[in-house]
C-alpha positions in Angstrom: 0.0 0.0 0.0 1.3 3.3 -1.0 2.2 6.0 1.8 1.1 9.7 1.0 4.9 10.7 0.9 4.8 7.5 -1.8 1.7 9.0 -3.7 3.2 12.9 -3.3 6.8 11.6 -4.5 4.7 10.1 -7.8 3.1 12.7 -8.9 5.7 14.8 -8.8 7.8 12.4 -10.7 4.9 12.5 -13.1 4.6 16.1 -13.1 8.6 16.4 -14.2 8.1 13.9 -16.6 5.1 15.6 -18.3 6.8 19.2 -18.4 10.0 17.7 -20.0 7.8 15.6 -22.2 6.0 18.9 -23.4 9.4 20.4 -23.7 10.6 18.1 -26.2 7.2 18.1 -28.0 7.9 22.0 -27.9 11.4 21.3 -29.6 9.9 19.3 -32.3 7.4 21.0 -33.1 9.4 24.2 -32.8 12.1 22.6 -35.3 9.6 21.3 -37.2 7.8 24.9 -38.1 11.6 26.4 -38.7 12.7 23.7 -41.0 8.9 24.1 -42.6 9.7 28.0 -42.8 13.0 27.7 -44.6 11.4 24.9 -46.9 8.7 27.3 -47.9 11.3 30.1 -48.5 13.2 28.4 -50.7 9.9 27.3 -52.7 9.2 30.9 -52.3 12.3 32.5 -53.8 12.1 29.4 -56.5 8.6 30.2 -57.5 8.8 34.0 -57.6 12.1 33.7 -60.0 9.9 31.2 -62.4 7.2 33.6 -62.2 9.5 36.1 -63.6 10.9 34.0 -66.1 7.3 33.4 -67.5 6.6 37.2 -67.4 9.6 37.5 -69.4 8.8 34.3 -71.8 6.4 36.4 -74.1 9.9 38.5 -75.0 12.0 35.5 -75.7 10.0 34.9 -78.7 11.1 38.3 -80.0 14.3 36.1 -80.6 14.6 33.4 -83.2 16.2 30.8 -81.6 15.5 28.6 -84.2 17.8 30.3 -86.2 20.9 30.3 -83.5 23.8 29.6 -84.5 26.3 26.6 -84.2 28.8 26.0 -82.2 31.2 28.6 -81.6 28.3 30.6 -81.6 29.6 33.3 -78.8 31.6 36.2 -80.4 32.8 34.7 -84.0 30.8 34.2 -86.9 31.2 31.8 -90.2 34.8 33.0 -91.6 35.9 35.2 -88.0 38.5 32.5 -87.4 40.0 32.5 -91.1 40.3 36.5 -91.3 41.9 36.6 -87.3 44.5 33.9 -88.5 45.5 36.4 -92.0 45.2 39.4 -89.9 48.9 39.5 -88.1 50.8 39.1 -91.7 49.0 42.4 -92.3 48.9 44.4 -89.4 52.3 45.2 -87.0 50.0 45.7 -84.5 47.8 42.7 -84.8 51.1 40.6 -84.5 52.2 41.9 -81.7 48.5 41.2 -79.9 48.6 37.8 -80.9 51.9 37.7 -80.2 51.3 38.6 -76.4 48.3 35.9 -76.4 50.0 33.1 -77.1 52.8 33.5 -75.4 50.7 34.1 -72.5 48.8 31.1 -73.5 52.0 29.2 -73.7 52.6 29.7 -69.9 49.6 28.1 -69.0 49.7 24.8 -70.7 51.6 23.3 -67.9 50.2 25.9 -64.7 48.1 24.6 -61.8 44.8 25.0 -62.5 43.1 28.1 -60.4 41.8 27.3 -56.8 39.1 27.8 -54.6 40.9 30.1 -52.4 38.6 33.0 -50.8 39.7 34.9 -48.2 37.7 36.7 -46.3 38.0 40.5 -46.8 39.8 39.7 -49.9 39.0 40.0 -53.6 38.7 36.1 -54.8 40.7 37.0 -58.2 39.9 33.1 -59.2 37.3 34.2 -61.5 39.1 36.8 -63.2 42.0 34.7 -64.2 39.9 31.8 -65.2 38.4 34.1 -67.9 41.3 35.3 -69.1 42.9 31.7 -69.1 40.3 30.3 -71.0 39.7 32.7 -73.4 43.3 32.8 -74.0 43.9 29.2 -74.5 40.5 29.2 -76.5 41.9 31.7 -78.7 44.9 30.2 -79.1 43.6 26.7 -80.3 41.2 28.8 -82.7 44.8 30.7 -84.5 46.5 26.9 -84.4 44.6 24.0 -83.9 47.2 23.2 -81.3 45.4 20.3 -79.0 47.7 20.9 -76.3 45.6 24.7 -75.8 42.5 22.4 -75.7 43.9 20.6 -73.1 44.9 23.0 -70.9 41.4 24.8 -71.0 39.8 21.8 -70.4 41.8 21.0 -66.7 41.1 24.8 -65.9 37.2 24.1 -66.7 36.9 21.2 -65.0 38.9 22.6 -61.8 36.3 25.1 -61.6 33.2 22.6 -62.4 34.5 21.2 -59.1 34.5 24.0 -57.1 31.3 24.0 -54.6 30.1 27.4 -55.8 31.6 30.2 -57.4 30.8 32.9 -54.3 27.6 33.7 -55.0 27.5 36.0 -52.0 29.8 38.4 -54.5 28.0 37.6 -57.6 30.1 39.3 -59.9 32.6 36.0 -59.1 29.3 34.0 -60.6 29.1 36.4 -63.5 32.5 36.2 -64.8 33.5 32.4 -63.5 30.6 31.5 -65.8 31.3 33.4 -69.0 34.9 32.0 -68.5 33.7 28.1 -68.9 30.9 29.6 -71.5 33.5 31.1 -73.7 35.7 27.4 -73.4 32.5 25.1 -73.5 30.9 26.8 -76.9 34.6 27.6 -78.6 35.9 23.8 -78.1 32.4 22.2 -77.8 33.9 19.9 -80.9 37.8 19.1 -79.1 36.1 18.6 -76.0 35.1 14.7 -74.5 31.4 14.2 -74.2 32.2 13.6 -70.5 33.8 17.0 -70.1 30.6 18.9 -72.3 28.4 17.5 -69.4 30.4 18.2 -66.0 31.0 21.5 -67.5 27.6 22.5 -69.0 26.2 21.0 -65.7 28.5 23.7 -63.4 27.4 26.0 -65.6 23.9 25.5 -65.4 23.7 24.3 -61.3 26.9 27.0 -60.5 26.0 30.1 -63.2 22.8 30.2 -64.2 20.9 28.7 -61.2 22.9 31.3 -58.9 20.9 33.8 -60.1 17.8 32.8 -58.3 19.4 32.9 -55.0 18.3 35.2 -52.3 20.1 38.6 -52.1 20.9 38.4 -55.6 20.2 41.9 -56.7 21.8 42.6 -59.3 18.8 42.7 -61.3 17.4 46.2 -60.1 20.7 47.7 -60.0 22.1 50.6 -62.4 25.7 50.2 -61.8 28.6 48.1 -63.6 26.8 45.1 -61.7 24.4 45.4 -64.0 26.1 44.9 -66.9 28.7 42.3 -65.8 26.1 39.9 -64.0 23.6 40.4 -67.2 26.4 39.4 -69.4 27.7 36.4 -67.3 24.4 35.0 -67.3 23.4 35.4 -70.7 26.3 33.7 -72.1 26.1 30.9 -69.9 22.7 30.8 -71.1 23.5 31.2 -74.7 26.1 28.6 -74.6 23.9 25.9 -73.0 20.6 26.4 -74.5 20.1 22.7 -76.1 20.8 21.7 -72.2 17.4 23.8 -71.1 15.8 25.2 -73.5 12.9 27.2 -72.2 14.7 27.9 -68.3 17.4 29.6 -71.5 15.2 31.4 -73.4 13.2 32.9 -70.4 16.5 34.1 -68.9 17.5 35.7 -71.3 14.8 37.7 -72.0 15.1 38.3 -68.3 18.7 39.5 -68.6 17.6 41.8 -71.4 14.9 43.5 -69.5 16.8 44.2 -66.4 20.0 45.1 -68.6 17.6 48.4 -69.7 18.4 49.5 -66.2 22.1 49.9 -66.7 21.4 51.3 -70.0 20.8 55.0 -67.6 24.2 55.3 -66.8 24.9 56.5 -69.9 22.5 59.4 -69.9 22.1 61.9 -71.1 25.7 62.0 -73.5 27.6 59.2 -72.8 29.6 60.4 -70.3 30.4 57.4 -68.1 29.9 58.7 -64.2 31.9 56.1 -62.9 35.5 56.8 -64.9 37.7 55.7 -67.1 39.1 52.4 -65.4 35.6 51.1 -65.0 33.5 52.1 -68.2 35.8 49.4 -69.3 34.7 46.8 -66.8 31.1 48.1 -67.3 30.6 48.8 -70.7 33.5 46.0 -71.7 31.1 43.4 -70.2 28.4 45.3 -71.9 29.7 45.2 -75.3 30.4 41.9 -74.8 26.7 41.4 -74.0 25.8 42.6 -77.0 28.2 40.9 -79.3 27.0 37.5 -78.2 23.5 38.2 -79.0 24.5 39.4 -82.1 26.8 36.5 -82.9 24.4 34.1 -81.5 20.9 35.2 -82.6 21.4 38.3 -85.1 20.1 40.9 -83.2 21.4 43.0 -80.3 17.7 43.2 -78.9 17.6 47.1 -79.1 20.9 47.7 -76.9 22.6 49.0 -79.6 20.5 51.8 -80.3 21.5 53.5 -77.3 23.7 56.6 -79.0 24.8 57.4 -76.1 25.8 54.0 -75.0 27.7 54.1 -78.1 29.5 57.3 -77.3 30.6 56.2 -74.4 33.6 55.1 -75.8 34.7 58.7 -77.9 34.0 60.2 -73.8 36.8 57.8 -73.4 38.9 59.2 -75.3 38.7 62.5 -74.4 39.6 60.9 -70.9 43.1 60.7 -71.9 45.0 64.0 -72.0 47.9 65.1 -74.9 50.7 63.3 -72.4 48.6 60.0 -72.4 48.1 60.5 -68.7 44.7 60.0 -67.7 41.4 62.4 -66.5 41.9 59.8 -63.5 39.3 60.9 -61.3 37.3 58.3 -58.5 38.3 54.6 -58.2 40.6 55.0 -61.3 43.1 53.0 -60.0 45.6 54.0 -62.9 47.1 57.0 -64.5 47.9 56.2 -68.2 46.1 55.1 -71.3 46.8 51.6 -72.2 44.9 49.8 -75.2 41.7 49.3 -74.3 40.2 45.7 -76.7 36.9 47.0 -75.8 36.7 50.1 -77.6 37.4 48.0 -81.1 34.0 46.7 -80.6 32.8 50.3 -80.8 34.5 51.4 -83.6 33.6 48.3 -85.6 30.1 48.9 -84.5 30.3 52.6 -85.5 32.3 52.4 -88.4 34.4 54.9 -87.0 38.3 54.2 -86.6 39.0 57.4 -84.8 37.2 55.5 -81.9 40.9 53.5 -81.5 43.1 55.6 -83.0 44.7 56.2 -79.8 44.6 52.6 -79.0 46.7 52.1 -82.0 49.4 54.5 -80.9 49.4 52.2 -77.5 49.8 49.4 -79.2 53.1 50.8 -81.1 54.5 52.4 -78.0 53.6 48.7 -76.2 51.5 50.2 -73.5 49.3 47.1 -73.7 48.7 44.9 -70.6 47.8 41.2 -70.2 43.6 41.8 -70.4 41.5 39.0 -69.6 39.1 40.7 -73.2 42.5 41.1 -75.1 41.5 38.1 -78.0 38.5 41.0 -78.3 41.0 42.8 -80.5 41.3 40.1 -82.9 37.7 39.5 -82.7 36.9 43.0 -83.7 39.8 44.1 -85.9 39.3 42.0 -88.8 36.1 44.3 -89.6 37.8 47.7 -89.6 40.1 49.5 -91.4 42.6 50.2 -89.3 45.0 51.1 -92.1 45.6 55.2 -91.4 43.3 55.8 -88.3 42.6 59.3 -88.0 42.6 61.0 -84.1 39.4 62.6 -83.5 38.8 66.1 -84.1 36.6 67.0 -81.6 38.3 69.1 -79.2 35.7 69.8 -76.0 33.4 67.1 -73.9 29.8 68.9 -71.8 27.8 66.6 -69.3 25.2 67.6 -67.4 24.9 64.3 -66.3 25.0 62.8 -62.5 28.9 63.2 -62.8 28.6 66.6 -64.9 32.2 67.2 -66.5 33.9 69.5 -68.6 37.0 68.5 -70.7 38.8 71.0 -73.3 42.2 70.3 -75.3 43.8 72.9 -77.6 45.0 69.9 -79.6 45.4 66.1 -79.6 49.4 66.3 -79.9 51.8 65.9 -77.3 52.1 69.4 -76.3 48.7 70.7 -76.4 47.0 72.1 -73.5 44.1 69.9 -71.7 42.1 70.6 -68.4 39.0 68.9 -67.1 36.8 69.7 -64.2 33.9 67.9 -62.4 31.2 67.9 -60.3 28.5 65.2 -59.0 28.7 64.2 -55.2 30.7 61.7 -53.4 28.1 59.4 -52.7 28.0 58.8 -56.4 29.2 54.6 -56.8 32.8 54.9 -57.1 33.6 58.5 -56.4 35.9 60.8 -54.4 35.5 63.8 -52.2 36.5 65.6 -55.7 33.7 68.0 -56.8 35.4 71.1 -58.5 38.4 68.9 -58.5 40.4 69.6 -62.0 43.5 68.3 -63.7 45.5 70.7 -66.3 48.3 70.3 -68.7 50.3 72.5 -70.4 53.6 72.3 -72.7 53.5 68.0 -72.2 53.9 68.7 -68.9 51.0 67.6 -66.0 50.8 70.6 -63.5 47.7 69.4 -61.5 47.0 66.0 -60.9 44.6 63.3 -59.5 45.8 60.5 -57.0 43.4 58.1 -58.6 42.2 55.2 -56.5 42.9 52.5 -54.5 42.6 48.7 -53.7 39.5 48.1 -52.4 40.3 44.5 -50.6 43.9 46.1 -49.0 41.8 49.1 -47.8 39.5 46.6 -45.9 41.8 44.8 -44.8 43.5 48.0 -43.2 39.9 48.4 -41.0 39.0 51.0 -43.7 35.1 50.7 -45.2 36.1 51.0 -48.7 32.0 50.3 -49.8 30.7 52.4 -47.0 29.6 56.2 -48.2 28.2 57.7 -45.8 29.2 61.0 -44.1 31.0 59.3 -40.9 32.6 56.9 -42.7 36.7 56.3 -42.6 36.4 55.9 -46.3 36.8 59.5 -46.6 39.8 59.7 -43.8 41.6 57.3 -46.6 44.1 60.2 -47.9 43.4 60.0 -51.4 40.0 59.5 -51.6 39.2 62.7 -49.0 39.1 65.8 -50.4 42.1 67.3 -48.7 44.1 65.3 -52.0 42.1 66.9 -54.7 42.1 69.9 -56.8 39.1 71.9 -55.1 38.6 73.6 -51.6 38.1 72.6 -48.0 36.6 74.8 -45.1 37.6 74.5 -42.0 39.5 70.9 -42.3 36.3 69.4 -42.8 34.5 66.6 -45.2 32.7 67.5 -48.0 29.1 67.2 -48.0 28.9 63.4 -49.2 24.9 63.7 -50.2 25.3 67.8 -51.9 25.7 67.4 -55.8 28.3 70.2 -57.7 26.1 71.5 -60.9 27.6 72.9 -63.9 25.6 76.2 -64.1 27.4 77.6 -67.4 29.7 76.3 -70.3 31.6 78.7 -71.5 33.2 77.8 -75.7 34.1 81.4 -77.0 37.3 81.9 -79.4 38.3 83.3 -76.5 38.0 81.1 -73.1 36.9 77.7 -72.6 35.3 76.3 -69.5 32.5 75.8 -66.8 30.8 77.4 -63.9 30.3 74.9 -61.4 28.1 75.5 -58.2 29.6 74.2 -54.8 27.6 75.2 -52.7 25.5 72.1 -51.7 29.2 70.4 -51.6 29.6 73.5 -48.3 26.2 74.4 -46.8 27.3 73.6 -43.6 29.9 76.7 -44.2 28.9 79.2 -46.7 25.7 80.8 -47.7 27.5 80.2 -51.3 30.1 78.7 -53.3 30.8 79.1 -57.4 34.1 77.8 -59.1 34.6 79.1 -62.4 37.0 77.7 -64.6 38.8 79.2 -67.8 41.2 78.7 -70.2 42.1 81.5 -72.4 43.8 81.8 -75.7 47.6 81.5 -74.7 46.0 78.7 -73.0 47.0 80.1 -69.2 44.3 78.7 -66.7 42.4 80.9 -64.1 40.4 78.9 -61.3 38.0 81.5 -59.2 36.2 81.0 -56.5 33.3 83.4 -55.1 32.3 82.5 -51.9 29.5 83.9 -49.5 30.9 82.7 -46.1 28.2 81.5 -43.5 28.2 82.9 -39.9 31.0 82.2 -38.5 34.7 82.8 -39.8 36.2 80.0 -42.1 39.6 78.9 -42.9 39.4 78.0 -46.3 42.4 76.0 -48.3 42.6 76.2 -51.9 44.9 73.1 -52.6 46.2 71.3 -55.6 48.0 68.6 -55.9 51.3 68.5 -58.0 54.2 65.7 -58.7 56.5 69.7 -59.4 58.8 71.0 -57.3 57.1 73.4 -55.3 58.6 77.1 -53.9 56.8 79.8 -52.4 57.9 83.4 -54.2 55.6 85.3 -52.5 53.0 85.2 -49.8 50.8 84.2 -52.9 52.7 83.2 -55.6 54.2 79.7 -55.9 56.5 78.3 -58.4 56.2 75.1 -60.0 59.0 73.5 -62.2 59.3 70.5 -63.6 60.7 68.7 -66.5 62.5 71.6 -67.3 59.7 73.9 -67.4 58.1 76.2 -64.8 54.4 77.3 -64.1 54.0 80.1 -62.0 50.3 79.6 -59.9 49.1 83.3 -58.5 46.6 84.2 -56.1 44.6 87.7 -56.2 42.1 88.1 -53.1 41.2 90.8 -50.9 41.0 88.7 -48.4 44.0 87.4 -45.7 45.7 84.5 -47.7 49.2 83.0 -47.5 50.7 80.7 -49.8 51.2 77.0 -48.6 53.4 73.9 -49.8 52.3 70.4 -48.0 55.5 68.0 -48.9 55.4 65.1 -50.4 55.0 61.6 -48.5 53.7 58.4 -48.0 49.9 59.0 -48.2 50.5 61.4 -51.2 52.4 58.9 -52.9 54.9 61.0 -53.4 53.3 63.8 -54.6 53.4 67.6 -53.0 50.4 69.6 -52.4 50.5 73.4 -53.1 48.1 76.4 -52.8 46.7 79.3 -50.3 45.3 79.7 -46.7 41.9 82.1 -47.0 40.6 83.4 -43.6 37.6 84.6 -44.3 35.3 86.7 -41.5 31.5 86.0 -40.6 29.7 86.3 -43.5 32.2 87.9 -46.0 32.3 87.8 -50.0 35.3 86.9 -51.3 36.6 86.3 -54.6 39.7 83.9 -55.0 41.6 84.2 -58.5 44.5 81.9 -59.2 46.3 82.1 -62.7 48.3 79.7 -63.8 51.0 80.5 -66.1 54.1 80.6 -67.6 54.6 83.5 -67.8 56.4 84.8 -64.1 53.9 87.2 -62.4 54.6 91.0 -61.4 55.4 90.0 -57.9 54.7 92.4 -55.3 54.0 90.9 -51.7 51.9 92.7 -49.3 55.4 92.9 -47.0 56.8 95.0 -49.5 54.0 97.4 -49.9 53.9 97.9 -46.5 57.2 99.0 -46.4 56.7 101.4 -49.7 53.7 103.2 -47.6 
């Protein structure tokens, strides 16, 4: 017979057992509902991309894919391959492209196929290479027949089928890894083993194109070089493989095409690229390239190419590069000097224009050509335009009003001509600097003012710095040459820029007699002056004067004009500084009313090497002042204000 202690101790053991029982029931149920919850978002995010790709199906029949063409169907055309092998025993510098290709090419036959090596914080430059490898080694088989090329892309294809992704997290690593195996899989389709067509169309399909429906991919409502390159990846891929999947094929790539319209407002309204020179060729490289396969593939560039002003890009380009060959350099431009650019041949073949690569041409002799992953583009494109006596443009000025707005004048495209450029737009803008009414000038072959250009995005993170991160408190802007303090405009007060307020051009000015702009600054300084105007000018003996009228806000400002200069540097005067270089000399002068001394910042680390020069401004609560520097030649009148007082 149970005691009551017996009975009490029971229930209690009951009760225990109960609640834990109900716990576990709780866990199940509880893991049950999350794993039910990440189940139905993934049939979520699967069923809203098939949705799309059935709103886009009714487009795909725009395209005649019953009339696409064989295999290689991605870039060439019936006879491409016959006119690029005749091409170097007519052209110097067709030889010495296809020169650099297969000796490049050469080195790979026996390199370690490319790894799956991501660090974090790091670009993963995997995809990159693979591109370039395997377009290379494509190319080269396609000039020789060589099998040993067709070996070698083959092992660098099938490293990468076997990688577990391609980093979809970055999706431009998606974009180019699969336009890399596209190019190889659809250029050897016939030297490759049926084994190797399936792993390889499989990656591309499962790894590329499959990606794309992932969540966070977002590239499909952006505006940026994104845009063009994820667009691209995917419809080659897509293009390459169709037999595999034909309608998932044909639906994304009307898909592509649609979203691609977005990017298509970068270009707006004149074909000034707002992100610079270094990438309109990324952008608009993978662009072209975008549009070439359509064209090789299907016969029709589905409208793309009636964007004039995506078509000028490429002559803004070339008013990007100054009488020297140095470079309008400004925001993530991460280098100084024109090199041949394989992307802009596409243009001029498109165009019929030659001009377009005239000054590519003059790279080419003067081998400023680097190791692009796009170079076989040259070949591609060359064989359809006479490049027999290219003739440099003749237009002499460039005007944007566009969300970068820019100015760009040369007296001349030789070697000695004068060239300046300005700019405004805001630093928010993707890629840009704290460099509104920033300028660069040349006179007598000689660079005077320069631009630091940019820097390495994954080295700046790894410092602590947020290189992607533009907001007004970020440390992207403490980074020395992406701050303003490097740049060719003003500062008040040792502050930032206004990262959100946008520099206008109010006025172009073309007369026989002065060339420039009239930009407003004032949204770029609100938080200092009632107003800011820079006006700059070239006149006819091609002297430049940059002045500034400034309102000043309530309370007293010091304002530094600085500019930025690889010239020795001395002080002549309280404002007059002399600049020499090369064995010439430019004399910079200031004229103001108000208190203003001439200032030289030396060279060092953080200016990589270069020397800042220009004028302290106090300026009182509220003042006006007008801030005139010349620069010339020509050594000024100088009087300094020490002197006068001693005259009085």
């Amino acid at each position: 017979m149970l005691t009551k202690c017996h009975t009490e101790r029971c229930f209690s053991a009951y009760i225990v057992f109960i609640c834990h029982l109900k716990c576990e029931v709780c866990k199940i149920i509880s893991n049950f509902t999350n794993f039910f919850e990440i189940i139905m978002k993934k049939l979520l995010t699967l069923f809203t991309f098939i949705c799309s790709l059935a709103l886009f199906s009714a487009s795909a029949q725009n395209l005649d894919y019953d009339a696409i063409a064989p295999h290689p169907r991605l870039l060439l055309t019936k006879g491409d391959v016959s006119k690029m092998r005749e091409l170097p025993t007519k052209s110097a510098n067709a030889m010495t492209i296809h020169q650099m290709i297969i000796s490049e090419a050469d080195g790979y036959l026996n390199a370690e196929p490319i790894k799956r090596e991501i660090v974090e914080g790091a670009k993963w430059n995997a995809p990159r290479e693979a591109l370039k490898r395997v377009f290379y080694l494509s190319y080269a088989h396609a000039m020789t027949d060589d099998m040993r090329y067709v070996a070698a892309a083959e092992r660098e294809m099938l490293a990468a089928s076997a990688f577990e992704d391609w980093n979809p997290s970055h999706f431009l690593d998606v974009a180019e890894m699969t336009m890399a195996l596209s190019i190889g899989y659809d250029w050897l389709y016939r030297r490759l083993s049926v084994r190797s067509r399936s792993i390889i169309g499989t990656a591309i399909y499962e790894k590329g194109l499959r990606a794309s429906e992932g969540e966070g991919v977002n590239f499909w409502e952006r505006e940026d070089n994104w845009n063009q390159v994820c667009n691209a990846g995917m419809i080659y891929g897509a293009l390459a493989t169709l037999e595999r999947s034909p309608d998932y094929c044909k639906a994304l790539i009307s898909k592509c095409i649609e979203s691609n319209k977005k990017a298509q407002k970068i270009y707006e309204p004149d074909g000034a690229y707002p992100e610079g020179y270094a990438y309109w060729e990324y952008g608009s490289g993978f662009e072209a390239l975008l549009v070439a396969a359509l064209e090789s593939s299907l016969s029709t560039h589905a409208g793309i190419a009636d964007n004039k002003n995506f078509l000028r890009s490429a002559e803004f380009m070339n008013h990007l590069v100054a009488p020297s060959g140095k470079l309008f350099n400004y925001g993530d431009c991460s280098y100084d000097t024109a090199t041949c650019m394989p992307v802009k041949y596409w243009f001029a073949r498109k165009m019929g224009n030659s001009s377009i690569v005239a000054l590519d041409e003059k790279s080419i002799k003067e081998k400023k050509v680097t190791k692009d992953a796009l170079l076989p583009l040259y070949m591609i494109c060359a064989i359809n335009i006479d490049l027999s006596n290219p003739q440099l443009p003749t237009q002499k000025s460039w005007q944007s009003r566009g969300e970068v707005p820019i100015y760009i004048y040369r007296s001349g495209w030789d070697a000695d001509d004068a060239y300046f450029a300005i700019k405004g737009g805001k630093a928010q803008n993707n890629h840009s600097h704290m460099d509104a009414g920033s300028f660069v000038y040349e006179l007598n072959g000689v660079r005077w003012a320069v631009d630091l250009g940019g820097e390495d995005y994954s080295k700046l993170e790894s410092a602590g710095v947020d290189a992607e991160n533009t907001t007004q408190q970020s440390n992207r802007w403490d980074v020395f040459s992406i701050g303003a303090a490097s740049h060719n405009t003003l500062t008040f007060n040792g502050t930032h820029h206004n990262v959100g307020g946008k520099a206008e051009i109010l006025k172009f000015h073309d007369t026989p007699r002065e060339k420039g702009a009239e930009l407003d600054l004032t949204p770029i300084f609100a938080e200092h002056a009632q107003s800011v105007t820079r006006t700059v000018i070239l006149n006819k003996k091609n002297h430049l004067t940059v002045t500034d009228n400034i309102q000043n806000g309530v309370s007293p400002s010091t304002v530094e004009w600085h500019m930025t200069t690889t010239a020795a540097a001395e002080i002549v005067s309280p404002q007059t500084i002399m600049l020499t270089q090369e064995g010439k000399t430019l004399y910079l002068r200031l004229k103001a009313r108000s208190r203003a001394t001439a200032k030289i910042w030396p060279a060092d680390e953080k200016s990589k090497g270069a020397a800042r020069v220009g004028f302290i401004v106090e300026l009182k609560s509220g003042e006006d002042a007008t801030l005139e520097v010349t620069m010339s030649p020509t050594k000024p009148n100088v009087i300094s204000r020490i002197k006068l007082t001693v005259l009085k």
